[in-house]
C-alpha positions in Angstrom: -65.8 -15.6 4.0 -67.2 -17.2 0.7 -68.9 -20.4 0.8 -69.4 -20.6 4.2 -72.6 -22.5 3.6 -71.2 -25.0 1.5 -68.6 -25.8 4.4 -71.1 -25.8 6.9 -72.9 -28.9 4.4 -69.8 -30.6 4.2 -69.0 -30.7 8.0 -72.8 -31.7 8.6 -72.9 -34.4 6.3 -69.7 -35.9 7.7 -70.5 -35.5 11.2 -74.0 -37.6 10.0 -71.3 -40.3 8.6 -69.4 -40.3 11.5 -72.1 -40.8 14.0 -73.7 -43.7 11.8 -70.0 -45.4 11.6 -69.5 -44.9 15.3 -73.2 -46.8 16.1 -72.0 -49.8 14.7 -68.8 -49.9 16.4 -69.8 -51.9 19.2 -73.2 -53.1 18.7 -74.6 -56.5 19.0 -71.1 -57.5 20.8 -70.9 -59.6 24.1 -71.0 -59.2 26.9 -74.0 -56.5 27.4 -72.4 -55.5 30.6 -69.3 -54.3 28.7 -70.5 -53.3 25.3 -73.8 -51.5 26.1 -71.8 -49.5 28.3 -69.0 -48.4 25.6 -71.9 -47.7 22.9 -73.2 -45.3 25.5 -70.3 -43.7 25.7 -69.9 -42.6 22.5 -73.4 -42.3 21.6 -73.8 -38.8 23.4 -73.5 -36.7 20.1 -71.2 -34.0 20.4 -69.8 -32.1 17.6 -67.5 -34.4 16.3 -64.9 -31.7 15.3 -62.0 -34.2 15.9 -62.6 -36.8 13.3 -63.8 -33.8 11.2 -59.8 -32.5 11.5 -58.6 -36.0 10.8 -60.8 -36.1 7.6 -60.2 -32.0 6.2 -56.3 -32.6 7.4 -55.8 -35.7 4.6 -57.7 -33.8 2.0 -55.8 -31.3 2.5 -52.5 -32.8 1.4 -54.1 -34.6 -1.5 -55.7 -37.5 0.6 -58.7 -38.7 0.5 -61.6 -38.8 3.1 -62.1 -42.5 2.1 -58.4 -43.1 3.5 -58.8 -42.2 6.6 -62.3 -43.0 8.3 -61.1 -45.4 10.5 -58.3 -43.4 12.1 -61.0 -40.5 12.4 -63.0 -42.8 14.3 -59.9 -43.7 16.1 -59.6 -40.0 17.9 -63.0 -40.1 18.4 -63.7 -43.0 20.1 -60.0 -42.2 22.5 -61.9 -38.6 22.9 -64.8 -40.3 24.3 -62.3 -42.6 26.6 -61.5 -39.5 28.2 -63.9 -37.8 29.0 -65.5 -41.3 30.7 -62.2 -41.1 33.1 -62.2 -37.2 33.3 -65.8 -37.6 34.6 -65.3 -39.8 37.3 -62.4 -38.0 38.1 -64.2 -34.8 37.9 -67.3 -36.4 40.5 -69.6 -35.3 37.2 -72.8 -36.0 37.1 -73.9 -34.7 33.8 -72.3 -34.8 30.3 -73.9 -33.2 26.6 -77.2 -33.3 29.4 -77.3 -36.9 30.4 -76.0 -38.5 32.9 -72.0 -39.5 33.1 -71.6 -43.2 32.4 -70.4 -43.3 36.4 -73.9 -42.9 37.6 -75.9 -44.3 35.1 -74.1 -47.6 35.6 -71.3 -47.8 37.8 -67.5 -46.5 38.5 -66.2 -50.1 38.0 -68.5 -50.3 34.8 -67.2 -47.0 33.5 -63.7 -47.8 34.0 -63.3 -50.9 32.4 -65.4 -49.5 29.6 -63.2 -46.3 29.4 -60.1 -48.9 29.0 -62.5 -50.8 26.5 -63.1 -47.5 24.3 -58.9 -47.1 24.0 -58.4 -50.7 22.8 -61.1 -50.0 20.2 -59.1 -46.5 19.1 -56.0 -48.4 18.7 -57.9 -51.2 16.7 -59.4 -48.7 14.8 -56.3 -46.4 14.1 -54.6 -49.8 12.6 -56.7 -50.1 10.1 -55.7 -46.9 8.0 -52.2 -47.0 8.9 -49.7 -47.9 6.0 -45.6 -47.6 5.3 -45.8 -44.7 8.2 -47.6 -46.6 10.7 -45.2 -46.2 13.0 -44.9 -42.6 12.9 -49.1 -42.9 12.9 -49.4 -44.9 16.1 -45.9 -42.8 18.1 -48.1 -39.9 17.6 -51.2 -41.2 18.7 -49.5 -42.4 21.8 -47.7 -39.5 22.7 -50.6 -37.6 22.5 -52.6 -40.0 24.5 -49.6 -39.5 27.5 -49.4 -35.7 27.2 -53.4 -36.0 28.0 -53.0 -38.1 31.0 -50.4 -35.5 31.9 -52.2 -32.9 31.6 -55.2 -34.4 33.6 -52.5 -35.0 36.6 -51.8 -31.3 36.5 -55.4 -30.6 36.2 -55.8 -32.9 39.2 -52.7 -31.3 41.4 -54.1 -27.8 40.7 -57.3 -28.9 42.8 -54.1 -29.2 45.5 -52.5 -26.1 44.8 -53.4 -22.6 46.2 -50.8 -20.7 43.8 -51.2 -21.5 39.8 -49.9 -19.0 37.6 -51.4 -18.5 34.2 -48.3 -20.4 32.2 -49.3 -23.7 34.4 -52.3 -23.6 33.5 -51.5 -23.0 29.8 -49.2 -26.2 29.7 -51.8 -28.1 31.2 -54.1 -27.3 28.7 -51.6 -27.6 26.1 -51.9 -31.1 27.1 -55.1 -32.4 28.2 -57.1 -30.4 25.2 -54.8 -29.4 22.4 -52.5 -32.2 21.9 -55.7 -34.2 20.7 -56.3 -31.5 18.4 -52.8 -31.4 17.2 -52.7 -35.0 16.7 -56.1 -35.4 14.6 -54.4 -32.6 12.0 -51.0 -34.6 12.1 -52.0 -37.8 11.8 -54.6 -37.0 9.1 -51.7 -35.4 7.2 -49.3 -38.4 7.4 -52.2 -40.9 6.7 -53.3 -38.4 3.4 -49.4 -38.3 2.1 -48.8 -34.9 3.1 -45.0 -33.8 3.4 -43.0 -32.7 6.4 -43.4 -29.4 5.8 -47.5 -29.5 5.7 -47.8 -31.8 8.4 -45.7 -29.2 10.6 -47.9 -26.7 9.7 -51.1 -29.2 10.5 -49.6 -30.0 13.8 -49.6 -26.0 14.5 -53.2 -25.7 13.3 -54.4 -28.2 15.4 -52.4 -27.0 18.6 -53.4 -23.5 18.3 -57.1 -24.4 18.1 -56.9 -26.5 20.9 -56.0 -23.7 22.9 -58.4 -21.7 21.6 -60.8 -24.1 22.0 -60.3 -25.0 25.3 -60.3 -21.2 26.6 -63.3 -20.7 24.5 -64.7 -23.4 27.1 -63.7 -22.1 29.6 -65.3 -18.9 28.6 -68.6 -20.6 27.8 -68.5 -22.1 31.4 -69.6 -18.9 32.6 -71.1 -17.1 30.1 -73.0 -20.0 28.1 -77.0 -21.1 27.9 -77.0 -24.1 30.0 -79.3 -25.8 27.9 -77.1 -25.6 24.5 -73.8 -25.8 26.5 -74.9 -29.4 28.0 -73.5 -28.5 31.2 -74.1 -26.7 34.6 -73.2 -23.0 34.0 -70.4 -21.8 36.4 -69.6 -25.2 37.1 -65.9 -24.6 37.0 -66.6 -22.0 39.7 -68.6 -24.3 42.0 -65.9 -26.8 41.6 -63.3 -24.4 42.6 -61.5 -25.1 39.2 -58.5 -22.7 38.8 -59.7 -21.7 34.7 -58.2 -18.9 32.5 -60.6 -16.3 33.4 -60.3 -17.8 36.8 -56.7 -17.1 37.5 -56.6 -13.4 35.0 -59.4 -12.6 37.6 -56.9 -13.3 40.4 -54.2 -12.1 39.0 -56.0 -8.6 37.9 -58.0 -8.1 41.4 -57.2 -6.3 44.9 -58.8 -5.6 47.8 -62.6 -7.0 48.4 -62.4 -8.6 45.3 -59.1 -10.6 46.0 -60.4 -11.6 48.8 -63.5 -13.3 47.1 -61.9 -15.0 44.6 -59.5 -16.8 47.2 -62.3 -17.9 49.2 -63.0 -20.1 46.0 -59.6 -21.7 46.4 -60.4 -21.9 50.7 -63.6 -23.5 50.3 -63.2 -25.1 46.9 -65.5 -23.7 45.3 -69.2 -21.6 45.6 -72.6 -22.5 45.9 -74.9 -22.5 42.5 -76.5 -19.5 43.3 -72.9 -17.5 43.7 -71.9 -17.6 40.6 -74.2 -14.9 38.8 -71.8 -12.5 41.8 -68.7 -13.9 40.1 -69.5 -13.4 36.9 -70.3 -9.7 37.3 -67.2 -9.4 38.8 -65.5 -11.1 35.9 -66.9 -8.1 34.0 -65.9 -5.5 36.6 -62.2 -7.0 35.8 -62.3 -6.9 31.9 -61.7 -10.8 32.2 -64.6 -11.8 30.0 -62.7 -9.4 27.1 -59.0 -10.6 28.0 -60.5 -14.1 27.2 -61.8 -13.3 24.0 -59.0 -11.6 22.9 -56.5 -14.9 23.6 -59.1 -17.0 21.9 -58.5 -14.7 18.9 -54.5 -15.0 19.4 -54.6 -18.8 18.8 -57.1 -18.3 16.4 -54.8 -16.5 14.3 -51.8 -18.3 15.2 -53.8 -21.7 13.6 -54.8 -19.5 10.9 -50.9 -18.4 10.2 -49.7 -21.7 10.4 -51.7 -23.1 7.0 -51.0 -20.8 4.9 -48.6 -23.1 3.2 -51.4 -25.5 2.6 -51.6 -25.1 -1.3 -55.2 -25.8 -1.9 -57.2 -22.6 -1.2 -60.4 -24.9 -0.9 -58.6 -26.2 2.1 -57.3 -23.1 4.0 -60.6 -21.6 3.4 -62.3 -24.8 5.4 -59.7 -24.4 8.1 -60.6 -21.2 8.1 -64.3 -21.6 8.1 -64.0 -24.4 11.7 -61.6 -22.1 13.2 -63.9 -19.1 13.0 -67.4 -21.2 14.0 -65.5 -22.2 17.0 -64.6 -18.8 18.3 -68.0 -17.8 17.6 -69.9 -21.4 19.4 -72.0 -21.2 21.8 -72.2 -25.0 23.1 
């Protein structure tokens, strides 16, 4: 594709503005034992791809990025509130390759911070809103329950011995991709953009959700540990029941069954199983089933913006949908 370079630029030199304008969100406020906390938690990095949709979803509809910073930070900042609950739920110890917020302070310190971190995405998302606001702020609240929903099913799939491969893809259409989907809609309806281009937004931002999320799951096993910021095969040694997870189950007989359900039995493997699991992934063509439903969604996002007139616009949708199929972190 043309111009990728210029795209890349643009991302980069938004993601630097976003990262300064997140740094000054809570410092120098009081108390220490509440704020230093919350600046922690969103001063990890990351790739700030979801303010990123927020600010290419406005422009895309004729807004402008200057519109819509706030709300950007908004989706960032509830991101970060997440994954603060996620890990505790999760019994993380490590998150971008430092230490959860959990165990570098405490659970009851990374709680009320996490609850801290949503007030400030609210107080944030107000300040862009304007005659829609209350379209705005419904969608930035449903999504925020179809993500505790989803984590709930994440949570009772620990539970369950039987998940089938639709669960798990509501589940995910739920704790990943309706954040996704709401960055794109809410940068659309904050920009001006019609019904019709918002639809089509809120169908970009779904699809690559999925995408991305299976991409994660993908990189869980096949990823550098020291780009991906996270234990390699630790869905695997947390007995997590992932995509390639459950196609392996699915796809398997005999010996091989039989291993993958002693990862449901014992919940989970040791760290030094999971080089044996992920040859077997191989064996199973799972590792090329993934890539090929990261793909689907891909296109599926891809499909859906066509109707976006501005062919600078497409073309950047284009370009994030493409370097996120292709990550390696």
């Amino acid at each position: 594709m043309k111009n990728q370079e210029k795209y890349l630029k643009e991302y980069l030199k938004e993601r630097e503005k976003i990262e300064s304008k997140l740094g000054r969100i809570f410092n120098k406020k009081n108390p220490d034992s509440l704020y230093q906390p919350s600046e922690y938690g969103l001063g990890s990095g990351g790739k700030r791809l979801r303010p990123f949709l927020v600010l290419i979803s406005a422009k895309a509809v004729g807004g402008k990025y200057s519109q819509v910073y706030n709300a950007a930070l908004a989706v960032e900042i509830f991101h970060n509130f997440t994954l603060v609950h996620d890990d505790i739920m999760d019994n993380a110890d490590k998150r971008r390759n430092l230490p959860t917020m959990h165990l570098k302070y405490d659970i009851n310190t990374a709680i009320l911070a996490g609850d801290n971190m949503l007030g400030y995405a609210y107080k944030m998302l107000l300040k862009d809103c304007n005659e829609n606001a209350k379209e705005v702020i419904n969608r930035f609240t449903e999504a925020m329950i179809e993500v505790c929903e989803g984590q709930s099913y994440d949570t009772d799939f620990e539970l369950k011995k039987n998940v089938s491969i639709p669960e798990y893809k509501v589940m995910i259409a739920k704790k990943t991709a309706a954040l996704a989907e709401v960055c794109c809609s809410i940068g659309g309806l904050l920009g001006g953009g019609n019904r019709k281009q918002i639809d089509a937004l809120t169908k970009y931002g779904r699809n690559l959700g999925m995408a991305f999320q299976i991409q994660d799951d993908l990189l869980d096993i096949m990823g550098d540990e020291d780009k991906f910021g996270k234990s390699v095969g630790g869905d695997l040694v947390a007995g997590k029941k992932t995509f390639l997870f459950l196609l392996a189950l699915e796809r398997a007989v005999g010996e091989d069954k039989l291993m993958l359900q002693k990862v449901i039995e014992n919940k989970g493997i040791r760290k030094n199983q999971v080089k044996k699991y992920k040859l077997l992934y191989e064996k199973l063509g799972i590792i090329e089933k993934a890539e090929k439903e990261i793909e689907n969604y891909t296109n599926k996002a891809l499909k859906a913006i066509e109707i976006i007139e501005v062919q600078d616009s497409r073309n950047m949708f284009e370009w994030l949908a493409n370097m996120l199929i292709k990550r390696k972190t």
